[in-house]
Each structure stands twice: as C-alpha cells, then as structure tokens.
C-alpha positions as a printed Julia matrix, in Angstrom:
599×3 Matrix{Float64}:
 138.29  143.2   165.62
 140.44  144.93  163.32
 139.93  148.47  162.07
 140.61  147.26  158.59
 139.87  144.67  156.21
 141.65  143.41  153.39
 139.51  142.59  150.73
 139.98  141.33  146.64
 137.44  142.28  144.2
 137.27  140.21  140.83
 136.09  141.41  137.25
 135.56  138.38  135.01
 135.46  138.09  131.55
 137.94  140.97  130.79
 138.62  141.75  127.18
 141.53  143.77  125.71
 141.3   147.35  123.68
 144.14  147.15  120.83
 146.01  150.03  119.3
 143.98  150.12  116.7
 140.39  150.53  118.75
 139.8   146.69  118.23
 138.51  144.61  120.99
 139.48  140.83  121.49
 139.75  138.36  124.19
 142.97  138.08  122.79
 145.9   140.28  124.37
 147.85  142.82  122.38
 151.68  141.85  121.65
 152.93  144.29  124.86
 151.14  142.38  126.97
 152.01  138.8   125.35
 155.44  139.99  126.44
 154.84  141.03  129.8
 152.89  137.62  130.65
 156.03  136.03  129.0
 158.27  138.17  131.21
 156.32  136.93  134.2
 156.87  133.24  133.46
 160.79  133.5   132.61
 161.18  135.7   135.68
 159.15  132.87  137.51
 160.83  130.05  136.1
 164.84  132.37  136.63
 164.29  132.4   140.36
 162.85  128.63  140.91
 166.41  127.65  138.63
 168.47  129.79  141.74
 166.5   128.33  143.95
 167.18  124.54  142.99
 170.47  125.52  142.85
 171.46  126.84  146.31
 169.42  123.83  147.49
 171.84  121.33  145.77
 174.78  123.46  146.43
 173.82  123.3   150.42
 173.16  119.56  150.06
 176.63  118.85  148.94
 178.11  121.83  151.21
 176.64  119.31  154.02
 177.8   116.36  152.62
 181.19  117.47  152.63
 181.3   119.45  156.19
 178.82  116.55  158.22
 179.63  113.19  156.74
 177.43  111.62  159.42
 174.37  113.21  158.46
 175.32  111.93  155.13
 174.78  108.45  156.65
 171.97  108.6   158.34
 170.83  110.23  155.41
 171.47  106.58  153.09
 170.2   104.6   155.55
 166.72  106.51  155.86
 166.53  106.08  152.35
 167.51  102.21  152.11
 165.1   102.06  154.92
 162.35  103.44  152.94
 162.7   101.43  150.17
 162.56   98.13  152.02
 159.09   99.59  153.44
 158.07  100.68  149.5
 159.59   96.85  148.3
 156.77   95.58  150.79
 154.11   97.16  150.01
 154.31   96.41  146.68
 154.52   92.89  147.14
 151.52   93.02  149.1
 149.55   95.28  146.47
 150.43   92.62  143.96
 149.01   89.57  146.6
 146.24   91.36  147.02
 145.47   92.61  142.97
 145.79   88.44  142.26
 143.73   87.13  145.0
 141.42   90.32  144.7
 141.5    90.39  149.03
 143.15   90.81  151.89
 145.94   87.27  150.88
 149.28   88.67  152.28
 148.62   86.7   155.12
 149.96   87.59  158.92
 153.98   86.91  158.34
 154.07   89.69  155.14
 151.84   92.12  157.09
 154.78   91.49  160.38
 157.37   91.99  158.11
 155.61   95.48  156.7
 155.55   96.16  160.25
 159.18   95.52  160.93
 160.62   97.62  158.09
 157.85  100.53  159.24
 159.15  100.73  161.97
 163.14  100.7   161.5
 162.16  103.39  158.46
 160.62  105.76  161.55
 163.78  105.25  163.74
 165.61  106.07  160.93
 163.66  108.96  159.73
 164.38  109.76  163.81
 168.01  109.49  163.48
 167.78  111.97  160.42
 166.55  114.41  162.07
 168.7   114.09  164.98
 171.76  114.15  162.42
 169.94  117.66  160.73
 169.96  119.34  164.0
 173.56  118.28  164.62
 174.68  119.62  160.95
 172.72  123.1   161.69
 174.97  123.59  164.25
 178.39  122.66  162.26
 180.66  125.9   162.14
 182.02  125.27  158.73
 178.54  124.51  157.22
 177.17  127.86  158.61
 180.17  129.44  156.86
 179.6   127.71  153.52
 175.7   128.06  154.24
 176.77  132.04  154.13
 178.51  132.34  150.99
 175.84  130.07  149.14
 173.1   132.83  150.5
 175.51  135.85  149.2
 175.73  134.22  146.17
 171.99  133.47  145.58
 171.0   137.1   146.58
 173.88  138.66  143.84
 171.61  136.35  141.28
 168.23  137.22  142.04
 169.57  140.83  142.37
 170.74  140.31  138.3
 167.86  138.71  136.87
 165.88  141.34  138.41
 167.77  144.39  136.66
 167.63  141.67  133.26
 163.94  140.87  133.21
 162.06  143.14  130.72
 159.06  142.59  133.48
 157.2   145.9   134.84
 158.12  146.14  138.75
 154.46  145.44  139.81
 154.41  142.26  137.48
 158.01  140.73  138.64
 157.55  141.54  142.4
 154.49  139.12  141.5
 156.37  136.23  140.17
 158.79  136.57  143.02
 155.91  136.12  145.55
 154.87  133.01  143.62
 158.18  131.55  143.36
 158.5   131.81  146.98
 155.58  130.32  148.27
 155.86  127.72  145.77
 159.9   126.97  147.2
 158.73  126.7   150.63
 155.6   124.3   149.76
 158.06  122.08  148.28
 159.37  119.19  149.85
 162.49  118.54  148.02
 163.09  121.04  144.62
 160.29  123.11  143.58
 159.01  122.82  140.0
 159.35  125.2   137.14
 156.02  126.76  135.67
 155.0   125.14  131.98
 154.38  127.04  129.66
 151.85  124.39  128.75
 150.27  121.68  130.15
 151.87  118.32  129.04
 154.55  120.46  127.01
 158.57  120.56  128.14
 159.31  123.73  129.66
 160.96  125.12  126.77
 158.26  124.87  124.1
 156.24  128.4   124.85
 152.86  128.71  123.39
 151.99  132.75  121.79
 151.06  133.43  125.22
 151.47  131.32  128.91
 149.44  131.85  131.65
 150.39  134.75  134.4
 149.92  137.77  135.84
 150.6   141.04  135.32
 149.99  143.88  137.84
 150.9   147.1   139.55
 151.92  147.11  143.42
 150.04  150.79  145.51
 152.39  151.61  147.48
 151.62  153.4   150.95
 153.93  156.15  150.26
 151.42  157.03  147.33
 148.11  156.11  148.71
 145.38  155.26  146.01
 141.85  154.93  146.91
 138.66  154.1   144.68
 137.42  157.56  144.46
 141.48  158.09  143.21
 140.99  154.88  140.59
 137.91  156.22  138.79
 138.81  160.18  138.4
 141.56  158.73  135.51
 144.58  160.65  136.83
 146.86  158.08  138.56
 149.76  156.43  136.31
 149.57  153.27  137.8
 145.9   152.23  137.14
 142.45  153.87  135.73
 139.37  152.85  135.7
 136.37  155.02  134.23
 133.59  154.95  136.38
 130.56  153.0   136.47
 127.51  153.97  135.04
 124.46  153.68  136.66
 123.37  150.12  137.52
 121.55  148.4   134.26
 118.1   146.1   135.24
 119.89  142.83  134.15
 123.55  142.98  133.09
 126.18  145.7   134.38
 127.57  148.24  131.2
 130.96  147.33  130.4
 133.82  150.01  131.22
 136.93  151.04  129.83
 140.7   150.8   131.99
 144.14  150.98  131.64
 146.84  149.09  133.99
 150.81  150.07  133.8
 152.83  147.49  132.09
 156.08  149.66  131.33
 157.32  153.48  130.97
 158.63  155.84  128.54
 160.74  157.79  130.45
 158.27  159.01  132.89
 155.34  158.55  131.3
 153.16  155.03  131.74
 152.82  152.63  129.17
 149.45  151.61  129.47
 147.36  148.73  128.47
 143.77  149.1   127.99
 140.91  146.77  128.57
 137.11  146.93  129.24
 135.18  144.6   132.13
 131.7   145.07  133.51
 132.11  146.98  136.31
 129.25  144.49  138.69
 130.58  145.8   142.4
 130.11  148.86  144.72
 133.84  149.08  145.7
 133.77  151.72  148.78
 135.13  155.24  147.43
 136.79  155.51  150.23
 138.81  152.3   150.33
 142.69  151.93  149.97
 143.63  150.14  147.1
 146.61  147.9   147.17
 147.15  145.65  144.43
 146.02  145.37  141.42
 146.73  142.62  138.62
 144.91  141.24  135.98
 145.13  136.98  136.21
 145.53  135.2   132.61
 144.51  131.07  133.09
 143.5   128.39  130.66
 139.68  126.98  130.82
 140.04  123.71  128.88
 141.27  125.33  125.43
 139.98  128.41  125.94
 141.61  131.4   127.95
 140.17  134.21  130.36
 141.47  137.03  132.02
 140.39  138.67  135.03
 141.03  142.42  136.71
 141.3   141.84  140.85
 141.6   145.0   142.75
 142.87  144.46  146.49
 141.67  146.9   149.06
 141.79  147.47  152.48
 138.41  149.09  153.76
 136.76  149.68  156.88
 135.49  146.7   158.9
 132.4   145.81  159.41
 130.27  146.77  163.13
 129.53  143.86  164.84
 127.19  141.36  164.03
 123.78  142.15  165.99
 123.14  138.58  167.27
 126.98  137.96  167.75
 125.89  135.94  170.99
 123.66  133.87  169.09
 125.03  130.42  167.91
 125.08  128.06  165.04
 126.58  124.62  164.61
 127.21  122.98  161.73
 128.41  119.32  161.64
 129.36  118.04  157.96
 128.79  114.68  157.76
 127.92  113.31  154.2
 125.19  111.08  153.58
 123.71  109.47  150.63
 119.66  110.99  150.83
 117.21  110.61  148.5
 117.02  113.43  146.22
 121.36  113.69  146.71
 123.76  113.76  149.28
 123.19  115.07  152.59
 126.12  117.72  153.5
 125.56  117.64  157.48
 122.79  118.85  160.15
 122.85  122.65  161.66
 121.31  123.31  165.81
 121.29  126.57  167.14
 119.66  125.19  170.23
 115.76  125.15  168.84
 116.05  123.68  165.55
 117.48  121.21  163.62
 118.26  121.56  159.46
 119.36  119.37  157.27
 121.56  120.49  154.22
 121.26  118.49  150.61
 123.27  119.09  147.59
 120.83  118.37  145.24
 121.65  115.35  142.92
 121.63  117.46  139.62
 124.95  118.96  140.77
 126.02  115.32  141.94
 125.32  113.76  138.27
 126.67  117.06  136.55
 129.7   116.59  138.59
 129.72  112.62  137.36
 129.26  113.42  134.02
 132.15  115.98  133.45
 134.47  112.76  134.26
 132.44  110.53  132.32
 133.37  113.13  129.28
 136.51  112.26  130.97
 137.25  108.56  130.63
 135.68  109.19  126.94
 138.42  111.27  126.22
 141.09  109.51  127.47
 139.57  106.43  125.47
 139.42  108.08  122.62
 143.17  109.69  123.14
 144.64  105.87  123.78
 142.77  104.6   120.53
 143.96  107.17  118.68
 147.69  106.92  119.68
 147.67  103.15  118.91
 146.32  103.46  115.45
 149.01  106.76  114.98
 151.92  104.21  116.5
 151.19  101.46  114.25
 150.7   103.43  110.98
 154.11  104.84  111.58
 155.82  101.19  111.84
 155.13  100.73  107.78
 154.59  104.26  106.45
 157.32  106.41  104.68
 157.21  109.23  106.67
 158.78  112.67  106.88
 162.05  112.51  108.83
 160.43  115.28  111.73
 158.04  113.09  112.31
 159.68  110.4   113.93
 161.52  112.82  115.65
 158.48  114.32  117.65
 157.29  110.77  118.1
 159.32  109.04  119.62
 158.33  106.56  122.72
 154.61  107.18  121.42
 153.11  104.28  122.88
 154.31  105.96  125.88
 152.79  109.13  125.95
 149.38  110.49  128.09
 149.18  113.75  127.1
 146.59  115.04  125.0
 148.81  118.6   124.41
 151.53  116.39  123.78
 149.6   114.68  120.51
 147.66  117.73  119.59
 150.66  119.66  119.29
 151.87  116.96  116.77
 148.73  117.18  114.49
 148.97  121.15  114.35
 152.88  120.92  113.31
 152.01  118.29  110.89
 149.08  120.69  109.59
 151.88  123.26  108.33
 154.25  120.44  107.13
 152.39  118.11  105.06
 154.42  115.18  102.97
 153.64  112.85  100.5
 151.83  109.51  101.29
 150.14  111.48  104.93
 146.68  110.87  103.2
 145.61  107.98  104.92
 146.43  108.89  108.67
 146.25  112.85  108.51
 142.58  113.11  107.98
 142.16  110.74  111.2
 144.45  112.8   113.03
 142.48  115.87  112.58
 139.47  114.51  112.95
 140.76  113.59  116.81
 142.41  116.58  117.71
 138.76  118.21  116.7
 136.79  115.85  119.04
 139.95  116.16  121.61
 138.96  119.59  121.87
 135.16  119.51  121.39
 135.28  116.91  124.89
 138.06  119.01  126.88
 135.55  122.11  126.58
 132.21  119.83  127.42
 134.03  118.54  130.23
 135.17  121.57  131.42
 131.83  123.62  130.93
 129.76  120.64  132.37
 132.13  120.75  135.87
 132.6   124.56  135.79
 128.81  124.49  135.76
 128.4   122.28  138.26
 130.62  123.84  140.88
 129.47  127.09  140.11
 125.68  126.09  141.02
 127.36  124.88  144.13
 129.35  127.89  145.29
 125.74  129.51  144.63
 124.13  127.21  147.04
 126.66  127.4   149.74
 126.43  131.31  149.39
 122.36  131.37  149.63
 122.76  128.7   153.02
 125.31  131.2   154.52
 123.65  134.23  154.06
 120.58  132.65  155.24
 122.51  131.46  158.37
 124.24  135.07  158.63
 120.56  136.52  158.87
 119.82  135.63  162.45
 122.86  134.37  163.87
 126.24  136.35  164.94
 128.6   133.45  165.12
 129.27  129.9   163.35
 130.92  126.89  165.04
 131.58  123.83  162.89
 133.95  121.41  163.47
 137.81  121.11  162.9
 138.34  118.24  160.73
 141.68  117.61  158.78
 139.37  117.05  155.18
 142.83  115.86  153.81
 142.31  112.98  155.72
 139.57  111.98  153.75
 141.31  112.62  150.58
 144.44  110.85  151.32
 144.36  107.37  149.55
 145.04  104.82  152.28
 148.35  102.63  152.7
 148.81   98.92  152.47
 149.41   98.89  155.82
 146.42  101.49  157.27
 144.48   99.78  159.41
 141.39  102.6   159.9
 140.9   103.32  156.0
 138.0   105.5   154.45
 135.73  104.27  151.99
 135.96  105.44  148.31
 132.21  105.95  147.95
 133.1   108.83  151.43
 136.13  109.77  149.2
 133.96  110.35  145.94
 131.1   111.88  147.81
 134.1   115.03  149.04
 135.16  115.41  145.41
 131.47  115.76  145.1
 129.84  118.54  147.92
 133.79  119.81  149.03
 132.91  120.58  152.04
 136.07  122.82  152.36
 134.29  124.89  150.41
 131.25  125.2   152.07
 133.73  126.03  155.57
 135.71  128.69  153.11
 132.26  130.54  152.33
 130.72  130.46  155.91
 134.24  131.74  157.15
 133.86  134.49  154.41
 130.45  135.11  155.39
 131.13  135.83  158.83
 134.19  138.17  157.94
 132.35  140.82  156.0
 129.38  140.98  158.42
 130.95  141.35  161.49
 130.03  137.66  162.56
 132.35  134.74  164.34
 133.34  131.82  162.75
 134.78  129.48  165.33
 136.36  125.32  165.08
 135.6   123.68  167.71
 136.76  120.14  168.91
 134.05  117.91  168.7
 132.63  116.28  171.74
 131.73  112.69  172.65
 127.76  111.76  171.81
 127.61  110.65  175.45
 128.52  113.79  176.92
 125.01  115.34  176.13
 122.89  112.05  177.39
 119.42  111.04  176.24
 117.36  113.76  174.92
 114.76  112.64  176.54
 115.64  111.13  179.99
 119.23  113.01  180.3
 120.24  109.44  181.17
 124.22  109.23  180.21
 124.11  105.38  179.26
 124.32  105.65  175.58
 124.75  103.23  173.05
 126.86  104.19  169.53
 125.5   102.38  167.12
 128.0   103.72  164.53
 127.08  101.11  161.48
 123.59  101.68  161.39
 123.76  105.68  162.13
 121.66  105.48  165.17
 122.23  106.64  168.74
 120.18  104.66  171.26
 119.23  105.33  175.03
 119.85  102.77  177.66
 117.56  103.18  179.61
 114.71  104.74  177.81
 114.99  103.2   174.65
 114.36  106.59  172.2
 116.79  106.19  169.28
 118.11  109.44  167.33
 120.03  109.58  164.22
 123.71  109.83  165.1
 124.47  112.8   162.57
 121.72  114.73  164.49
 123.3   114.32  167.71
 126.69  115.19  166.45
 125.28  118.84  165.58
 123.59  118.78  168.94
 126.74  117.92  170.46
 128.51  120.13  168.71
 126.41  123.17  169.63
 127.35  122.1   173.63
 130.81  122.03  172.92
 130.47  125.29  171.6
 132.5   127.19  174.09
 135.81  125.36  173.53
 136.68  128.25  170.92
 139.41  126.2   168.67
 140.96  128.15  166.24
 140.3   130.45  163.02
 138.05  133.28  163.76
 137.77  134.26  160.4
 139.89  137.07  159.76
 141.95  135.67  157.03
 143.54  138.22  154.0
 141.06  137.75  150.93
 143.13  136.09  148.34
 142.24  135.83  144.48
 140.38  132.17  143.53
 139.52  131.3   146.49
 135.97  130.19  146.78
 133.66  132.72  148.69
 136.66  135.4   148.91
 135.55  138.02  145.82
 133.3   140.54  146.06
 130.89  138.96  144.17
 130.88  135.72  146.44
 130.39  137.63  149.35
 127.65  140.1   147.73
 125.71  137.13  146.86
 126.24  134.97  150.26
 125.31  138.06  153.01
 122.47  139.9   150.74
C-alpha cells in the first residue's frame, strides 16, 4: 500500500465577500472574468485541436491515397448497414413486432458483416499510413505548429496560471475521449457558443507546487499568497460556523489579487497534509448556480484494515421486491443480506421525470401557439429574426432567452401573446427547479444509503469482492440486429439504484480504511453444487429465478447463489484494488462522503 493518499475535500454552498463587505451567491466582476477566461481559454485550445486533426486528415489524404479508400468504402459500408436497419425499425414500428421477416434480417447480416471487413481493412490501411515517411514529416510540422499556438493563447489569455493550467487539463481529456472532433464548451445550455451569459460555468484555481510545499497547518495561519483559509472554530452541535478565505485569481506586481469567500468549514482536514490543488467549481443546478471550494491533498495512508483477511461479496442483481427494488445479496461465508432501495427514492426518482414530460409538454404547447401567432401578427422586425425555424426548436434556453429579450424590447400590438409568454417562461422555470430539487433529493438520500451499507460492511470486514460487470452494457440501447437484448424495465431499474454508484462508494470505503476492494470474475452456479447434498447436478432455472438440485430436490433463489458463488470465486483477484486518485464529483470521493460512509 502506498505511503500516501491523494484525497479531495469539498465545501458546498460557497458564497462570495464583495469589495464592499457584501455577501452574495453571486460572484464579484474579477471573478466573472476569470470564469470567462477559463471558458475562452477552454474553448481556444479545443479550436487548435480540431484543427491539427483536420489538417492531419488531409495531410493523409494527400501522402496515403489508399487509406483514403478504404476509408470511403468503410463509410459506404456503414451506411448500407444504417439504410437496413432503418427499414427494419420502420417494419417493425407498423406491424408493432418482430415483421422484417428472415430475408431482411440475412440481408442486415450481409452488410454487417462486409461493414466489419471493411472497418478491418481500415485499420490495416491506418497502420500502413503511420508508417508513411512523408506523413511523419507533415505529421511533424502540423505538431510544431499546434505547440507555437497553444504556446500564444497561453501568453494572450487574461486567465491566472492555476485557472488556465485547469482548462488545459479539461481540454485534453475531453480531445482524447472524443471519437472524431471534440466539442467546444457552451456557454449555455441550448445557446450557440457565442451567446455568453454574465457568467458560464468553470473553474478557477491555484496549482501547490512541490517546490513550495503547502500543508493545512500552512492554509489556516493566513500567510501563503496562493490560498487562505481562517481556521475553524470549534465544532457547533448542529451546523458548522461559516469561515472566511481568499484564493489567487491574478497579481499586482508581486502581490496576490485575491478573491474572498466564506464556506462552512464541516471537515477535519489533517494539519499535517500536503495540499495540492485547490479550485473553487462554478455549475448550474436547474436555474440556479452553486459554487464549491475543493482542496486536494495528499495525506498519510491509512494502517491496514484489522480484518483485512475477512471477506465480503456482493452480487448486484436488481429485483423488483415489495417495499422497492432489491440492489443484490451480500455472503461473507455465514450470512446472507439482502439490500433494498426503498421505493420512496424509486417514486422520487419517477417523479422528477414526470415534472419532466410536463415540461416538455408544456414547452411544445407553448411554441405552437408562439409559431402560429407570429404567422398573422405585425411584429417587430428582431423578432422574426430570433425565430426563425421555431417549430423546430427543443430548447427551453433557446425560447426563454426570447421572452427575456422581448421583455426589454416591447412593440406595439405584443399584448395578446407577451403576457402568455411570460407566464411560460415563469412555470418553465418553476418545473426545471422542482425537477431538479425532487432528483437531487432523491439521489442524495441514495448516496446516504450506500454510505450507511458501506460503512456498516467496513465495520467487520477488511476486504470487498463484487463482481466485474461492464454496467454500460445495460445502458446501451440494443440494435436491430442484437440478438441477446436487455429489458427496459432492467434498463429503468439502473437509472434508478446506479449501481455504479454503490461500487464507486464501497471502492471509496475501502480506500480510506485501509480495506481491499477486489472484481472478481464471476463463477458458474454449478461450480459450488447443492447446498445441501454437494451434489454438482444443478438445474438453472434462469426465468423463474430459482436454482434447483438434481438429485435432492432443495431449490434456492438464483440471486442467492450468485453471492454464494461469488464469495468461492473470491480468490481470482480481478482488477481495481481501490487505490484510485480522489477526483471532484465523483460519488463517495469527498471528504464528506467518506466521513459519513466509514464512521
């Protein structure tokens, strides 16, 4: 185990300390502009990016014309698959069943396959072209050239260092997530890139270097110029005092420009412990904002977890119960127990996107009665300008952001639609923030129950195997041509308990008390044999959820003897252990997840 640990601690609910003494959610204008900074610098690099990727496509087309070949006939072979498909989708929407009958579903067949050995030839052609001389030399010169213009928007962007080497790090993970040409970052939801709201979401922060070492102690005795934070008062019975700090966002000179803000100050951070980052996160809660101080430190690792020999399994299986949906069974070789998320979280969850499909009514009636008042009314010129292809449109942004421009520029005969306008942006907004509170609610109540089962699981056992399922599987929505498809009510019911999250917490759990967390392949139920008679002839009954003996007769429940089975399969260690970086957001990765799921 490592000597160190890295570790984020979270402050929510952060408000800002103006000039003037004033305190607001709101941010003062120097850090408006720094957030802005952020999302230019953001959006300067993802534009250099896009371009040496189009500049290298075409340097390839012109030095390895074959690869440009294979390249069209991957494609044409693709879209004979996606022509296909849709034909079938639309067989299938008419006849409301399976109706493509078995000469379609051979020709789907046929065209899958010549789009895989084209998708092979591709790839054989890519391999060839990295090897191409003159592309490596063109390659070269379209690298130079990107670093000389990441190198200039650096020394342009008005950003503090700590808050651009930030959107750099973003930028770059989001370029090598994408597939073809990453995205830029919207100011807005649902508004073009180029419309930028008083203040976007972002980051700003300060980077602790190693060369000048900052610890906690260091953070609270207000002396460093990178970050202060006054210490924390004794703790109060029920809610934690708040506390004043200050976080670089520029210099004078050589003196810090600070920008000061109070949180409650809820953690013990370890005096002791390194700090490394530090960066406060700005993000949009349906129309509200929130901002959020996270403090990245390395500190000592935990000892060893006393009963590190003593095992868990967990196998998530998802079951409709009475009472709500069963997450899975746990057997440590003694007991069995089942977990339930109860069904107040379930319907909580439900009704969020029942608020939903209200609003998104309510946003289509609305837009039809606005479309068709236009085609008679005498309207200001601007307005047909920002409304054009209206009957188009799904974004509520989009519309809102109509209503508050025509709020400042009123004209004559707007009497009989205005009113109505207003009076939807209002309920707009009143059912984005129910919607958002109801699910924010909901998943917070869950991240508390997942916390409360891990730190009762931490208690008495050292090390938790569950095991490795690809959960994206479930998620994916299934092909025309998938034979082995999942169910949507199995589908719905992950949106529901996300058991990723649950793994996430356990795995968090077991990092900050010295405990294992192990996936492990998951063995075949006839492996372990009859409870009862050890007898190996076992029968799967997979529809009805039972396991049956042979030769005995006993029948168990089948998600039962997956946990058993998974607790004998323990040994074939898979994979993560557990020692994962903390990063900000994720769930069961703040202080105050982990306080709460290993008290």
């Amino acid at each position: 185990m490592r000597d160190t640990q890295s570790y984020t601690y979270k402050f929510d609910g952060l408000r800002w300390v103006h000039p003037g003494g004033d305190v607001s959610y709101d941010p003062p204008p120097a850090v408006v502009e720094q957030l802005r900074a952020y999302g230019r610098h953001y959006n300067d690099r993802i534009e250099i990016v896009r371009w040496s990727r189009q500049q290298y496509r075409e340097a390839r087309t012109t030095h390895v014309p074959e690869f440009s070949a294979a390249e069209v006939a991957y494609a044409e072979a693709r879209a004979v698959v996606e022509r296909v498909r849709t034909e079938i989708k639309a067989l299938r929407k008419e006849a409301r069943r399976r109706a493509e009958g078995t000469e379609l579903r051979a020709k789907l067949t046929e065209a899958v396959q010549a789009r895989k050995a084209a998708g092979a030839a591709l790839r054989l052609a890519k391999e060839s072209a990295a090897e191409s001389p003159s592309l490596k030399l063109a390659s070269r010169g379209i690298n130079d050239e990107r670093t000389r213009r990441e190198k200039a928007i650096r020394a342009a962007t008005p950003a503090h260092w700590g808050t651009y080497l930030m959107a750099e790090d973003a930028s770059q993970v989001a370029a090598s997530k994408a597939k073809v040409d990453p995205e830029f970052r919207r100011w807005t939801p649902g508004l073009p890139v180029t419309v930028a709201p008083p203040c976007p979401e972002g980051k700003i922060g300060v980077q602790i270097q190693s060369t000048k070492p900052l610890t906690v102690a260091g953070l609270y005795d207000g002396r460093d110029t990178r970050i202060q934070l006054d210490a924390p008062p004794p703790k109060a019975r029920h809610r934690a005092e708040w506390v004043r700090g200050r976080i670089r966002i520029g210099s004078d000179g050589r003196a810090p420009i600070w920008a000061e803000f109070e949180v409650r100050n809820r953690h013990d951070m370890p005096l002791d412990a390194r700090i490394t980052w530090a960066w406060i996160n700005r993000r949009r809660f349906g129309t509200h904002w929130r901002h959020a101080l996270c403090i990245g430190v390395e500190r000592a690792a935990p000892a060893q977890h006393a009963n590190i020999d003593r095992a868990l399994a967990i196998d998530i299986n998802m079951r409709l119960v009475p009472g709500g949906v069963r997450l899975g069974y746990s057997y440590d070789g003694n007991a069995l127990r089942e977990y339930v998320v109860p069904q107040e979280i379930i319907d909580k969850l439900r009704h969020g996107e029942e608020v939903s499909s209200s609003r998104d009514l309510e946003f289509d009636r609305f837009r039809d009665e606005l479309a068709g008042w236009l085609k008679t009314a005498d309207v200001s010129p601007w307005v047909r300008e920002k409304t054009e292809h209206l009957g188009l449109w799904h974004s509520h942004e989009r519309l809102a952001a109509v209503v508050l421009h025509w709020r400042v520029n009123r004209f004559d005969g707007d009497e009989a639609m205005y009113p109505r306008a207003e009076q939807w942006r209002a309920q707009d907004r009143h059912l984005a923030n129910y919607r958002h509170g109801d699910r924010r609610a909901a998943e917070n109540r869950r991240l508390d129950l997942y916390r409360r089962w891990a730190a009762e699981i931490l208690r008495d056992h050292g090390t938790v195997v569950v095991a490795a399922w690809d959960w994206s599987q479930i998620a994916r929505r299934p092909k025309v041509d998938d034979e082995n498809t999942v169910p949507e009510a199995v589908r719905s019911m992950r949106f529901a308990v996300a058991p990723s999250e649950l793994v996430a917490v356990l795995s968090n759990a077991c990092r900050h008390r010295g405990g294992r967390f192990v996936k492990a392949a998951l063995g075949k139920l006839g492996e372990l044999g009859c409870l009862a008679c050890s007898s190996k002839a076992i029968v799967d009954d997979h529809e009805a959820g039972w396991v049956k003996c042979i030769s005995c007769g006993r029948r168990i429940l089948r998600d039962e003897m997956q946990a058993r089975v998974l607790y004998a399969s323990r040994e074939r260690f898979g994979g993560d252990d557990g020692t994962g970086a903390a990063r900000d957001g994720e769930p069961g990765e703040t202080a105050g997840d982990s306080a709460s799921a290993v008290s």
